[in-house]
C-alpha positions in Angstrom: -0.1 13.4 -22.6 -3.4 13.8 -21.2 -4.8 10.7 -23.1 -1.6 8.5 -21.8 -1.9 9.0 -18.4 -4.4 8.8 -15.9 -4.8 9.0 -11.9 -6.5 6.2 -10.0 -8.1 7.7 -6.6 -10.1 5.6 -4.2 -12.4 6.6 -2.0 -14.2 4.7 1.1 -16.0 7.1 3.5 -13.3 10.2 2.7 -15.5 12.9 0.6 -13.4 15.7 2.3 -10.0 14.3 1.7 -11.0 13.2 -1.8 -11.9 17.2 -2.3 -8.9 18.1 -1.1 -6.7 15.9 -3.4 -8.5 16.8 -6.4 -8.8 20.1 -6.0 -4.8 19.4 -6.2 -5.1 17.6 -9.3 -6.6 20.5 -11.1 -3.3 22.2 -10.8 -1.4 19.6 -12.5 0.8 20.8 -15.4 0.7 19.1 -17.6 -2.5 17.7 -17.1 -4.3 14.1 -16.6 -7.0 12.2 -16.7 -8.6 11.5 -13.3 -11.0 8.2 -12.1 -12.1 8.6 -8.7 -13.6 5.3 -7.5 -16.1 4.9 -4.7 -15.7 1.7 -3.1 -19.0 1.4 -1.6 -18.7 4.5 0.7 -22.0 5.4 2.8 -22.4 8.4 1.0 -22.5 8.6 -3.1 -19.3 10.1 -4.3 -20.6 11.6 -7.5 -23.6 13.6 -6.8 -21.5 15.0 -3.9 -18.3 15.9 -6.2 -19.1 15.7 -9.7 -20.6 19.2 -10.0 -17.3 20.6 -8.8 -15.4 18.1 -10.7 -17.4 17.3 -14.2 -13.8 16.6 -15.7 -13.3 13.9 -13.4 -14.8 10.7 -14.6 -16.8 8.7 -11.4 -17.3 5.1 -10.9 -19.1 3.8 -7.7 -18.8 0.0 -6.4 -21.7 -1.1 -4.6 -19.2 -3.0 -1.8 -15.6 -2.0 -0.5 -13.3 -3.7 -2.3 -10.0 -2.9 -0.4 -7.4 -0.8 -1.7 -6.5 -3.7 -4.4 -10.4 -4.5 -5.7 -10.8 -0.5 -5.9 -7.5 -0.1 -7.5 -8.2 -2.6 -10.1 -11.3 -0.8 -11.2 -9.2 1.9 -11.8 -6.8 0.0 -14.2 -9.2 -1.4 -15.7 -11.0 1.1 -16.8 -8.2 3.2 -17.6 -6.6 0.7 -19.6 -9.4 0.2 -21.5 -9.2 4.0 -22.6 -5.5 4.2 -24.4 -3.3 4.8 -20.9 0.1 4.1 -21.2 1.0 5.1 -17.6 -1.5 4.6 -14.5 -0.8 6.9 -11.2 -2.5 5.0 -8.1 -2.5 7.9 -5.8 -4.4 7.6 -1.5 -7.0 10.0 -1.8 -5.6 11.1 1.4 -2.9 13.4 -0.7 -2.3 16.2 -1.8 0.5 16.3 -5.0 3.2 19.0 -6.8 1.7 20.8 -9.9 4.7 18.9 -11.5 4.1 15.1 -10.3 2.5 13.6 -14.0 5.5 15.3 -15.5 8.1 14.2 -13.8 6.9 10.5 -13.3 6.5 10.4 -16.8 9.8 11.9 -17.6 11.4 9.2 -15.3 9.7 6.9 -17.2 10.9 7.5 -20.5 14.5 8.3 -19.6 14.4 5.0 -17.5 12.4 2.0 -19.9 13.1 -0.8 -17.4 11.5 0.6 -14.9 8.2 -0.7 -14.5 6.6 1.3 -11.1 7.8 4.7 -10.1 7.0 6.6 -7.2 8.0 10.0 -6.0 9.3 10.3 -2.1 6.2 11.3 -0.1 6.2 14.0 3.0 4.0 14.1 5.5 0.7 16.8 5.2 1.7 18.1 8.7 4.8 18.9 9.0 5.0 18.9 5.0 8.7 19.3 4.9 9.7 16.1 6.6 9.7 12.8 4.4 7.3 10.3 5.3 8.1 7.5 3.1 11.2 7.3 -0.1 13.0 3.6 -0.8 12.0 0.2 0.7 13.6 -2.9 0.5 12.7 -6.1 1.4 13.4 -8.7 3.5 17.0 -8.4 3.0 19.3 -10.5 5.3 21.0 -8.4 7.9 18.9 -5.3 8.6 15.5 -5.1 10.8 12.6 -6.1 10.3 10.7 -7.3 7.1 10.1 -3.9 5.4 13.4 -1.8 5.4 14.2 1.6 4.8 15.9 2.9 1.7 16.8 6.3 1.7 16.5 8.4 -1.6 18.2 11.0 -2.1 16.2 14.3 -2.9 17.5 16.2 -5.9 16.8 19.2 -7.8 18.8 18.4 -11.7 16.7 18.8 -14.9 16.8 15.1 -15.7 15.2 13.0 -12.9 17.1 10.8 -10.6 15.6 7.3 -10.2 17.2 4.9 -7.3 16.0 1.3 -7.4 13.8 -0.3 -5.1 12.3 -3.4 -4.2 9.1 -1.6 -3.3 7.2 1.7 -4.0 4.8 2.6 -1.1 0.9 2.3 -2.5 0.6 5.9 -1.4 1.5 7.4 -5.0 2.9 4.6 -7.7 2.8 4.9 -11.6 2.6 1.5 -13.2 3.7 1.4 -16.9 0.7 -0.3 -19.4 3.5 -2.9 -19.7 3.4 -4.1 -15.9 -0.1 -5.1 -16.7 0.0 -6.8 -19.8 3.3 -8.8 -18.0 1.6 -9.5 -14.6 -2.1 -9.0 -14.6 -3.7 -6.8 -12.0 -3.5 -6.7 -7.8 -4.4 -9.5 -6.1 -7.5 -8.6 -4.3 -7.6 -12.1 -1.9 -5.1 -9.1 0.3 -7.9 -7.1 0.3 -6.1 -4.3 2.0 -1.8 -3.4 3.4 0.9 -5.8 2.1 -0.9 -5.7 -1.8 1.2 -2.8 -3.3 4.3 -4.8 -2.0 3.5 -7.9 -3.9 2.5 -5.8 -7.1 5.9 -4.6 -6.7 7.8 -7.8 -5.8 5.7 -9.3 -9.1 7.1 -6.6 -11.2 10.4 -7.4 -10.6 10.0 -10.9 -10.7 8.8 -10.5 -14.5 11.9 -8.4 -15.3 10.9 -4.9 -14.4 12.8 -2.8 -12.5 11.2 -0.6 -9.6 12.5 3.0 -8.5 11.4 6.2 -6.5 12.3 9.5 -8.5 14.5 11.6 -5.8 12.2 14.5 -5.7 8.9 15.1 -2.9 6.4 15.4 -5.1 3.4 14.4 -2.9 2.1 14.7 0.8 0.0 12.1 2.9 -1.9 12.5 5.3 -1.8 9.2 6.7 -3.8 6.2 6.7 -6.8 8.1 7.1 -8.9 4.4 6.5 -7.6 3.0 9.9 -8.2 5.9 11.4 -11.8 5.8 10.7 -12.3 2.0 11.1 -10.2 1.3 13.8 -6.6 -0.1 14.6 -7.9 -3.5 14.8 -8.6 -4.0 10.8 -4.7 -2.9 10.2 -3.6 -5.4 12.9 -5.7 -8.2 11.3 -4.7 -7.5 7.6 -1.1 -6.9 8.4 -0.6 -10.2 10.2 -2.5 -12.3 7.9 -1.2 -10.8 4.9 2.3 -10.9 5.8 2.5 -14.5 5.8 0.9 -14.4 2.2 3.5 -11.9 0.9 6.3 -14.1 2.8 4.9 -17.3 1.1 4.6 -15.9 -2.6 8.1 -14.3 -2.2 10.2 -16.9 0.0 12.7 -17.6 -3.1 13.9 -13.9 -4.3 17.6 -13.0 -4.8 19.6 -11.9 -1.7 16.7 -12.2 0.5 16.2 -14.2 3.8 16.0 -17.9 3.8 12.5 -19.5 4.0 13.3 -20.7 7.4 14.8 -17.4 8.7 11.7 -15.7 7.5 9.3 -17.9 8.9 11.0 -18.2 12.3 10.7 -13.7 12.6 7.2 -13.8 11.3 6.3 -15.9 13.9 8.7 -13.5 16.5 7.1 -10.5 15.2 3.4 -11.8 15.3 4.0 -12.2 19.0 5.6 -9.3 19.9 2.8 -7.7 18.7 0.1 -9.2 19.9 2.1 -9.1 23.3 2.4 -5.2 22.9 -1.7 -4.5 22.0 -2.5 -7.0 25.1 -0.2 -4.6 27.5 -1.2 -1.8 26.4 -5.1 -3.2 27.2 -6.0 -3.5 23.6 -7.4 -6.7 23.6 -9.7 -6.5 20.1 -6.4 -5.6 18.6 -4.8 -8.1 20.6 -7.5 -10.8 19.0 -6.7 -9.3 15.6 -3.2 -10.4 15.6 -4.9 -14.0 16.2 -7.2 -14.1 14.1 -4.6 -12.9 11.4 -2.3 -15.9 11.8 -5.4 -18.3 11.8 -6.9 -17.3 8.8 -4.0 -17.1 7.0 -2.6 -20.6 8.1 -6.1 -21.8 6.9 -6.2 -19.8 3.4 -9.1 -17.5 4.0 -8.3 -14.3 2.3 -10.4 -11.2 0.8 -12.3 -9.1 3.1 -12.1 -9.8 6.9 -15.4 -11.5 8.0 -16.8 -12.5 11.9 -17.3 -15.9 10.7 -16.3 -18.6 13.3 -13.3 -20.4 13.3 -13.2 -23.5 14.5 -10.0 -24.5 16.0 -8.6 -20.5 16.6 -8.1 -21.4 20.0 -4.7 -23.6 19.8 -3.5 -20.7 18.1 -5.0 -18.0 21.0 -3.7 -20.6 23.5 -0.1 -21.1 21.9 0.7 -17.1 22.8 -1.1 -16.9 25.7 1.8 -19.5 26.7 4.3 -17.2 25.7 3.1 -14.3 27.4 3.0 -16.2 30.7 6.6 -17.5 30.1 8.1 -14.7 28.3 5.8 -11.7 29.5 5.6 -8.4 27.3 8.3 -8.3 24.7 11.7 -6.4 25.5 11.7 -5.0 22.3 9.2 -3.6 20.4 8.5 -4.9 16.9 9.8 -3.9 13.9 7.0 -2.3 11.7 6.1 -5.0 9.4 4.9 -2.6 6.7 6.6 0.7 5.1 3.6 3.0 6.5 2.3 0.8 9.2 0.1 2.9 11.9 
């Protein structure tokens, strides 16, 4: 099995947390083949690790690619070495001695399935689930990303519940997924991309499920943390329309208009909340989200100027002094969202 599958862990400015998680991989039964890629961090990943690792292989970007750029490295490289099955795991996580082997026994048992997750826990408390089942803008229901509980069972054979969308936390994605849809798109850079990996899947006739059983524990967005609230605020509101765009047409969800009409409702409410609660950078964020996404500039955030940002600034400052701070808080717009 070892030759079939392999783990995919990015790293940007996490050495301890990357420690941590493969010091977890070691006790994998059976065992895997492990790529950590450093995407650009400060500090080079592989003289700091590979002396305690020398089984895992090391790859280092010279820029941060965003969890999609670094991911692809990952496939790439691991498809070019035989894998059938490719675990993108947060380096932020620590996993079950049993995670390859039950993915991968999901995975046979199940041949339409295309991505696979396990339901994640927190790290602290580790009993409590962070993240199982998502679906997606489904009529009805709050919000763009909703909750779809799995069911956590113990039977010999595992137990796979569809899903429109496995969180990026831990996802396997079959060699077949690949060959049928090609590889992230990187112009999301970072948040929203695993959903449209996911959403892509399905739309080329895979199926996508979570295996009812806690096999790994997160941390938490551990990036934002470290580079601020702000970056989350930006990607998530200029990525969401992307997503929505790319996705308006799927079976039994929203109508284009009915989507568009709560992204724009859910933009302001929370760039409303981040102004009253005096985070104006945040606030900007939210702006400069919708901007650059109404004017197709994708990839990487950048400080270049845009001309013409301030009809959109002006437009909810025009709502905030009409409608003041919102009266309800905002749904999260992603399954993990900080």
């Amino acid at each position: 099995m070892r030759g079939n599958v392999w783990i995919v862990v990015v790293d940007f400015n996490g050495i301890e947390d990357t420690r941590r998680c493969l010091r977890s991989l070691g006790e994998l039964a059976p065992a895997a083949s492990v790529i950590v890629v450093d995407n650009g961090s400060a500090k080079d990943l592989t003289l700091a690790l590979k002396p305690e690792f020398p089984a895992v292989a090391f790859f280092r970007s010279r820029t941060n690619t965003g969890w999609a750029g670094g991911n692809n490295i990952g496939l790439r490289y691991a498809l070019a070495r035989g894998a059938e099955f490719v675990v993108l795991l947060n380096n932020d996580t620590t996993v079950s001695p049993r995670l390859v082997e039950r993915l991968v026994a999901a995975a046979r048992a199940n041949p339409e399935y295309g991505i696979l997750g396990p339901v994640i826990r927190f790290m602290d408390p580790p009993s409590e689930v962070q993240t199982d089942g998502v679906q997606f803008n489904r009529p009805g229901r709050p919000g763009f990303f909703q909750r779809q509980v799995v069911p956590l069972t113990s039977r010999p054979e595992p137990q796979v519940t569809e899903v429109d969308i496995v969180n990026g936390c831990c996802l396997m994605v079959r060699r077949d997924v690949v060959a049928a849809v090609g590889l992230i798109d990187e112009e999301f850079f970072l948040v929203h991309e695993e959903s449209d990996y996911c959403l892509r899947s399905q739309q080329a006739g895979f199926k996508n499920g979570v295996v009812g059983e806690a096999l790994v524990w997160h941390k938490g967005s551990s990036t934002f943390q470290r580079e601020g609230k702000r970056l989350q605020r930006y990607y998530d509101s200029r990525n969401l329309i992307r997503l929505l765009a790319r996705h308006w047409g799927r079976p039994a969800a929203r109508s284009t208009l009915i989507s568009a009409l709560l992204y724009f409702r859910y933009a302001y409410h929370r760039y409303a909340i981040e102004r009253e609660h005096g985070y104006a950078s945040s606030a900007e964020a939210v702006i400069e989200g919708v901007y650059d996404a109404w004017t197709r500039r994708f990839g990487p955030y950048s400080t270049r100027p845009r001309f013409g940002i301030s009809l959109v600034r002006e437009a909810f400052d025009l709502v905030w002094r009409f409608a003041g701070e919102p009266t309800v808080a905002p749904t999260s717009a992603t399954p993990s969202a900080v």
